[in-house]
Each structure stands twice: as C-alpha cells, then as structure tokens.
C-alpha positions in Angstrom: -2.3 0.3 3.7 -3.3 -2.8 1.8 -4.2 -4.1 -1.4 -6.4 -6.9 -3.0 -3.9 -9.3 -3.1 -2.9 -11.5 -5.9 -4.4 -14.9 -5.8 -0.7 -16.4 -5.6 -1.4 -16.5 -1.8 -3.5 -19.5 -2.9 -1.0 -21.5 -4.0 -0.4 -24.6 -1.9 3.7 -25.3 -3.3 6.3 -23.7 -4.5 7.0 -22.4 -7.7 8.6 -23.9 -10.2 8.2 -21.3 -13.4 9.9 -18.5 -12.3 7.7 -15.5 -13.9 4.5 -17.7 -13.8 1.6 -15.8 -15.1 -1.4 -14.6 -13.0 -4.0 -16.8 -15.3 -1.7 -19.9 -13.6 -1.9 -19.0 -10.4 -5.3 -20.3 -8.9 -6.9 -18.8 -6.0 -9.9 -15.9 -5.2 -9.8 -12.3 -5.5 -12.3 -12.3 -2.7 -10.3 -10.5 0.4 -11.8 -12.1 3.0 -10.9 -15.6 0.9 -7.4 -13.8 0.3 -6.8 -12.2 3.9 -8.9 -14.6 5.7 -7.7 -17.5 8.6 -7.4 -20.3 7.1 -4.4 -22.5 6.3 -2.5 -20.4 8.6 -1.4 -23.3 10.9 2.7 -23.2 10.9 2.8 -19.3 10.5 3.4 -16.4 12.9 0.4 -14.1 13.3 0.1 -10.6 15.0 -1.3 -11.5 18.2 0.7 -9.2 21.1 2.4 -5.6 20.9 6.2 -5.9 19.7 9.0 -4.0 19.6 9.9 -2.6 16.4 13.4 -2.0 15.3 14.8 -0.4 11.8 16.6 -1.2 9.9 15.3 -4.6 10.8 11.9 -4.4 10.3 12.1 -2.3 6.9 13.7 -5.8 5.7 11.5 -9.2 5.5 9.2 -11.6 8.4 9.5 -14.5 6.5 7.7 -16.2 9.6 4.6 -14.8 8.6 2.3 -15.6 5.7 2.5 -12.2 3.6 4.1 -8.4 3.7 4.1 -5.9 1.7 6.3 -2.4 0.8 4.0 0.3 -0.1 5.0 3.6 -1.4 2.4 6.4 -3.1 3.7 9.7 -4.1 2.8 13.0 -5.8 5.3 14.8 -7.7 5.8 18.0 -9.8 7.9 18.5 -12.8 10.0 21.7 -13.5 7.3 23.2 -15.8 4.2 22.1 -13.6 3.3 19.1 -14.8 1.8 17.1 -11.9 2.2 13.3 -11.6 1.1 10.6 -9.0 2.9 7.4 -8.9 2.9 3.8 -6.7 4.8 1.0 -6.2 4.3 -1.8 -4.4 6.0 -4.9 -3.7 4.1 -8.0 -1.8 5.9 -11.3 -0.8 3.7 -14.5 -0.2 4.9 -17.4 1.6 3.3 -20.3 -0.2 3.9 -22.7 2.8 5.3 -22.5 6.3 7.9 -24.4 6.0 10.5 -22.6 3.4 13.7 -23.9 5.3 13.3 -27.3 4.7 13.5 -26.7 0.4 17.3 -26.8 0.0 17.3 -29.5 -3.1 17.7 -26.5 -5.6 18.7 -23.1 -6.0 15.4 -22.2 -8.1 12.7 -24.4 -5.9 10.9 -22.0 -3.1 8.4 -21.4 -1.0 8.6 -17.3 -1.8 6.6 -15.8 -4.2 7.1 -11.7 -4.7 4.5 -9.5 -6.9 4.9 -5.8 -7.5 2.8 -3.2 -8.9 4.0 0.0 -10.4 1.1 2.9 -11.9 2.1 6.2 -12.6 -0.6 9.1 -13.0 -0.3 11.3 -15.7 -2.8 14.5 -14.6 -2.1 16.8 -17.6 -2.6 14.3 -20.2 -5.5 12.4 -18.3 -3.5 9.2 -18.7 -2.5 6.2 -16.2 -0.4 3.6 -17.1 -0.1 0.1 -15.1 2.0 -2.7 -15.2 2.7 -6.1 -12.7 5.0 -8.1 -12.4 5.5 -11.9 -10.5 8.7 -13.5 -10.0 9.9 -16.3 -7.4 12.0 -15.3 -4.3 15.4 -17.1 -5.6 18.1 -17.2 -8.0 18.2 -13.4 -7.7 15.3 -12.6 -9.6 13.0 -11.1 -6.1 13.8 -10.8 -2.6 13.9 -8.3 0.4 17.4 -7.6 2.7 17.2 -5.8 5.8 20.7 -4.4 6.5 21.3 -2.8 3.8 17.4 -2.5 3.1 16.4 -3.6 -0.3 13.3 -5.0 -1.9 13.4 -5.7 -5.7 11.9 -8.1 -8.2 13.5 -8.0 -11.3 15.0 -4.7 -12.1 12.3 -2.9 -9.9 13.3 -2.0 -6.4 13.4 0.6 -3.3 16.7 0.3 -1.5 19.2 2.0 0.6 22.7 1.6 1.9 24.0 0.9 5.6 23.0 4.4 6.5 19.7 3.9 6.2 19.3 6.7 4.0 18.0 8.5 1.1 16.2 5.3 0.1 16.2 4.9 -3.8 13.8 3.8 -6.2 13.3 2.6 -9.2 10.8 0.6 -11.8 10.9 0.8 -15.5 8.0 -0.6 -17.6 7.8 -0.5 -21.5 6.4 3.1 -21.5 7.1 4.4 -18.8 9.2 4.6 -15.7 10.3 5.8 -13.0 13.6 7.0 -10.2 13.5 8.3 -7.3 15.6 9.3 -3.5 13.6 9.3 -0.7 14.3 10.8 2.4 12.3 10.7 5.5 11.1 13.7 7.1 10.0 12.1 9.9 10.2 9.2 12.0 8.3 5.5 11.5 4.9 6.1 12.9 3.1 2.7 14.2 -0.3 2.2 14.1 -3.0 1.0 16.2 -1.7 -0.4 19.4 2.1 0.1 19.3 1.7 -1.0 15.7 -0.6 -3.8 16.3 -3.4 -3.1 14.1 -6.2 -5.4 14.7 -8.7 -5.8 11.5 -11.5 -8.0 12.7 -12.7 -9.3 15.8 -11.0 -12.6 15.6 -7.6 -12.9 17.5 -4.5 -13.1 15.0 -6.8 -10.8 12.6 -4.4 -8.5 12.7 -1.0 -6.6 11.5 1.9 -5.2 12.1 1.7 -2.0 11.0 4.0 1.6 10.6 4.1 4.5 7.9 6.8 6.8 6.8 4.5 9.6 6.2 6.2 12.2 5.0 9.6 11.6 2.3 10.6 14.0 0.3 11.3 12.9 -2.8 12.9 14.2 -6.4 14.2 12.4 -9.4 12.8 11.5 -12.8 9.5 10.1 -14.2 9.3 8.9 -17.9 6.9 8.3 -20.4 7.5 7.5 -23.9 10.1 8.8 -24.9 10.5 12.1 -22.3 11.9 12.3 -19.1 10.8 15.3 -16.5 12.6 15.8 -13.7 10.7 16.0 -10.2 9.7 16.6 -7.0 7.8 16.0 -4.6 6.4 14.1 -1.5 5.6 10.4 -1.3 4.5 8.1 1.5 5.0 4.4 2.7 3.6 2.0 4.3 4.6 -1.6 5.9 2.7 -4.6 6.7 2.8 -8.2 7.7 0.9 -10.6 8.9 -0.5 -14.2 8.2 -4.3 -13.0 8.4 -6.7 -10.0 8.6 -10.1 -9.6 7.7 -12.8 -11.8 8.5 -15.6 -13.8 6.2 -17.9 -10.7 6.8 -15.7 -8.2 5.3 -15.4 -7.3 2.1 -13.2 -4.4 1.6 -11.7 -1.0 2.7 -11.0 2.9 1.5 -7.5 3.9 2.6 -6.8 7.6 2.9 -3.2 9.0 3.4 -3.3 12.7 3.0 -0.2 14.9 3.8 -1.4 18.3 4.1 0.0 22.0 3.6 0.7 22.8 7.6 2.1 19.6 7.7 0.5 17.1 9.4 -1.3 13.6 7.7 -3.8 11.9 8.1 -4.0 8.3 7.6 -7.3 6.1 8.0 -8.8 3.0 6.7 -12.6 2.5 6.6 -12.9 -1.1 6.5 -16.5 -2.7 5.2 -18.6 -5.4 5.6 -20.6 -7.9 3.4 -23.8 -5.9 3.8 -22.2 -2.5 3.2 -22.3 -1.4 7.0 -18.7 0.1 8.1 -16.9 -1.8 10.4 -16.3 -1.1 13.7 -12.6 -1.8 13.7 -11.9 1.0 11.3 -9.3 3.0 12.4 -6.4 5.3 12.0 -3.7 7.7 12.6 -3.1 11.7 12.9 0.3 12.9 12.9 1.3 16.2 14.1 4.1 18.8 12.6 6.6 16.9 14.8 5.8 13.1 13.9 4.2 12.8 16.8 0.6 10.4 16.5 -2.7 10.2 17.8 -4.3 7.3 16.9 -8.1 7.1 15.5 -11.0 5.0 16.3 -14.1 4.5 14.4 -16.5 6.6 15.7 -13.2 9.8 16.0 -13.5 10.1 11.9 -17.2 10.7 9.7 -16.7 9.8 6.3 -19.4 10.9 4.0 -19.3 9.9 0.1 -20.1 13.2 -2.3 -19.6 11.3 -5.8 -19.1 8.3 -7.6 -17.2 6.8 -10.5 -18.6 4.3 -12.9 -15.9 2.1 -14.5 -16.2 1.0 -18.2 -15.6 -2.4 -16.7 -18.3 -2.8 -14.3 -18.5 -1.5 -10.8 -18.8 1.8 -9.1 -16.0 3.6 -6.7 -16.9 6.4 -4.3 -15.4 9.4 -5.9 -15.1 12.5 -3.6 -15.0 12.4 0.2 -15.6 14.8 3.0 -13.5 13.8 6.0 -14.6 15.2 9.6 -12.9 14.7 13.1 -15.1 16.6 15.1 -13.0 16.6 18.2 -10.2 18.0 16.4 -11.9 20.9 14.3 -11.1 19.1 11.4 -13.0 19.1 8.1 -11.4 17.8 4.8 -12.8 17.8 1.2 -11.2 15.0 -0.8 -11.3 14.7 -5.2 -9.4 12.9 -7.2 -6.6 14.1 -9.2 -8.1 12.2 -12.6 -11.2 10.2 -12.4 -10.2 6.9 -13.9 -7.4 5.8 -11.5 -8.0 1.9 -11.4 -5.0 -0.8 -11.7 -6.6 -3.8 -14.0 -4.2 -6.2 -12.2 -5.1 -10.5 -11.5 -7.6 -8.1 -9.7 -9.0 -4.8 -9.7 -9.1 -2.0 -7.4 -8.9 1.9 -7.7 -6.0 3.5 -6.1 -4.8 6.8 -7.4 -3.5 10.5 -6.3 -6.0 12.8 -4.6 -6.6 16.5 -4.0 -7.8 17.7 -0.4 -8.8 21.2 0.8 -10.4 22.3 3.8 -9.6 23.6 7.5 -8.3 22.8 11.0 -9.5 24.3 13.6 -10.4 27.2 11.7 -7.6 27.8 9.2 -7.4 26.9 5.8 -5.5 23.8 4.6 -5.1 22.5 1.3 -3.2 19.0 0.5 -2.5 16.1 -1.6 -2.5 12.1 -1.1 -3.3 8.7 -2.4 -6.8 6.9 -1.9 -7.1 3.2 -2.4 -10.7 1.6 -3.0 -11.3 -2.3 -2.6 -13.7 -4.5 -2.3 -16.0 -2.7 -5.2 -15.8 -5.4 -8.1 -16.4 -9.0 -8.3 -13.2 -9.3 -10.0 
C-alpha cells in the first residue's frame, strides 16, 4: 500500500547533488508530518472519482505531490528454497512548480527513492539496500507508454504491449530479475479507486493493485544465482496528502491465497492506539472481480509480537476474520526479523497464511507491512 516515506518530501528546492544522502535530506519520519496537508498549496489532490486508464496511469502524476510503484513477491527456487522480495520506487515533487526549472539539465524539482529487500527463508537472512537519485540527466524517472520506472540501474518496465513487465535491481550482494505477467486485471480501491485515509477532504489517494503476476527469473546472493518462481503483487498510489495529525501508522495485508482469491486490507491507527475508522480494503474473487471492505467488514486480532534489537515492538502473527464471508485467516511470518533499516524504519516482509472460506481449507502466502511502531 504505502510506506514511511523518506524525509526528502521535506525538502523545500530542488536538488542539486544528484545521489544526496539521507543524513542531508531534512525532514520527519513522523507519517502524519510526512503524509500530512500541509504545504500542499499548488498540487493536485485526490478529491473526486476519476477514470483510470493504463498504460497511462502505470506511468507518472507529476501534478501531485508523491507516487509510488510497489511490488512484493514470494518465489521458489528449483530445489525449494523459498524467497520473498520488494521493490519499491517513490517520486517526491519537491515543489509544485517543476515546469518553470528549465536553466539546466541537472536542476529539478523531482526526487525518486527506491527500496529493494530480498528474504532469504532458508538461511534466516534479509538483506536491504536504498537508493536516492534526482529525476534528470537520466539517472531516475518514470514513462508511461512504454511504462518504465528506474533509478539508476534499478527498474520495472515494459514494452508498448504492455506486457510481461520486467524487473530488475542489483545491490552489492544480492540481486534480483524478474518478468511479470498479470493474471488479472487492475483492481481499484475504495471508491472507484478513490481511497480516502482520514476524514479531512483531499486525505486521500488514488489507488489500484495488480494482485496476482506470475512471476519467474533469477534471485542472487553472493555469489549464486537460483532460478525462480513464483507470484508477486503491486501496488500504485498518488496523491499530495493522506493521513491526518491523529494518525500514526498502518498494517498492510496482501495475501494471495491457494483457491485464488486475495485479500488486501490496511488497518490504519491512530495517536492513541485506537484503529481508525477509515480502515479499509479489498477482496478479489477467482475472476478479478472486487468487493470492497470497510472497517467494521474485517476483525484483526494480534497473536504475537516481535521485539527488534533496535527498539520497538511489531505485531507478529495475525488472525484475520470476515464474518459475512465465512472467512477466517491465520497469518505468520515467513522469518521473524523482516525490518528495512532505511532514513526510516518499518517492518515489511513475506508472510504465511492458513485457514478456511466458508468452510474449506485454504492455505496462502503474502507480504505484511508494519508502520508507525518506532520513533525512528
């Protein structure tokens, strides 16, 4: 869904080192500092329903403060090795006003950070690693038609037919390639894929998955490469604002299960630990068809927690219920110490589920990110 987003979005002009560090780059890791409504004047925001359109809206909104490319996966290798992996890519307009910097190819108003983790299950390893870059000169930057997103040598891209997509980030140790092809249709969320986040008008995104892409290629670590396969899942936002100043955080859930449907829901929190009402969601059926969630459709009940080394603690299991679906899901983490050490921290790792639907036994597998739980 989302992420605790790097305090570039705090930055009040454009870059002018093109990989400047995260230590340089003032701002809050606080989410409703880094989500919140203010200095939004000059930007779009997610206000009314829209139509959406692809490939156009896989590409960039550049009219709106911040967007991000999301994709989780969980893959297999030949000899059954099991991996998770993510890769994100977020661009942050640093002021509204990016047409009107023409003086040089290298000034803008575009910043683009990406994350990249890969889950190592067997060996009870994850590896991290982030990256920052400005939106010019060709070092970042997003295309609709053909699609591409990329910063650096990192990027998920297509050509004109829209499909497999391809992936690909390296890092020092380890890496990662990837097609993707989608086994379903975009799926918007909320209202027409208007997902409102707080009370607030223009609190709010725009909002679709691609819950289902089957996906093989090649993970590396060291020096080995295993080939794979698997599923993965993505999801894209924009917008120029979202949570309020009483809201501290969220637990994502998207769970692709065995009979295959998903499940996709974000349990958004307040200050005071209370859920918030506007927590919501999507279940999609065999055929990609979705019924959208609302708070009080979904229970979420915490069975464990994880203490990190670092301070703060993450729930750690889950048991999902939709009572007027039959629907009752046990969620665990694939490996327990699953958090990205970025500019900010946050736990967001692969998953296990089992449990039934309406009285038949489903098992799955998915991605869970956890925000909000650290000061830092």
């Amino acid at each position: 869904m989302m992420i605790m987003l790097a305090s570039v979005i705090a930055c009040e002009a454009p870059v002018e080192d093109p990989h400047q560090s995260a230590e340089l780059l003032p701002g809050s890791s606080r989410l409703s500092d880094l989500l919140s409504d203010k200095g939004v004047a000059g930007y779009s925001r997610a206000t009314d329903s829209r139509e959406f359109g692809f490939p156009r809206d896989h590409g960039p909104h550049p009219d709106f403060r911040n967007e991000w490319w999301y994709v989780t996966g969980n893959l297999d290798g030949d000899n059954g090795e099991r991996f998770g992996f993510e890769l994100t890519f977020f661009r942050f307009s640093l002021t509204p006003d990016g047409d009107s910097i023409v003086n040089s190819s290298w000034q803008t108003n575009q910043v683009y950070v990406a994350h990249f983790a890969i889950t190592d299950v067997d060996a009870d390893e994850f590896h991290v690693a982030q990256r920052y870059s400005r939106g010019s000169a060709g070092l970042a930057g997003s295309t609709a038609d053909p699609f591409r997103v990329w910063l650096d040598d990192w990027s998920i891209e297509s050509d004109t037919s829209g499909k497999p997509w391809r992936l690909r980030a390296h890092a020092e140790a380890f890496g990662i390639e990837l097609e993707l092809l989608s086994l379903k249709p975009p799926v918007l969320n909320g209202d027409g894929g208007l997902s409102q986040k707080s009370a607030e008008p223009g609190n709010a995104s725009y909002y679709y998955s691609m819950s289902r892409l089957q996906s093989s290629g090649s993970v590396t670590l060291a020096d080995k490469t295993y080939a794979v396969d698997g599923l993965s899942w993505l999801d894209r936002e924009w917008s120029s604002s979202t949570l309020s100043k009483d809201q501290r955080g969220w637990d994502w859930f998207a769970l692709q299960l065995s009979d295959g449907r998903e499940l996709m829901f974000y349990q958004l929190r307040r200050n005071d630990g209370s859920i918030d009402t506007h927590s919501a969601g999507t279940w999609i059926d065999v055929g990609g068809n979705a019924n959208q969630l609302q708070n009080d459709d979904v229970s979420i009940s915490v069975a464990d927690y994880w203490q990190s080394e670092r301070g703060g603690r993450y729930p750690a299991s889950w048991e999902i219920s939709i009572p007027s679906m039959d629907i009752m899901l046990g969620v665990t983490p694939a490996m327990a110490d699953q958090e990205l050490i970025t500019n900010v921290r946050y736990w967001e790792g692969a998953v296990n589920v089992a449990g039934e639907t309406a009285g038949q036994k489903v098992s799955g597998r998915g991605y869970v990110e956890l925000t909000g739980y650290t000061e830092n």
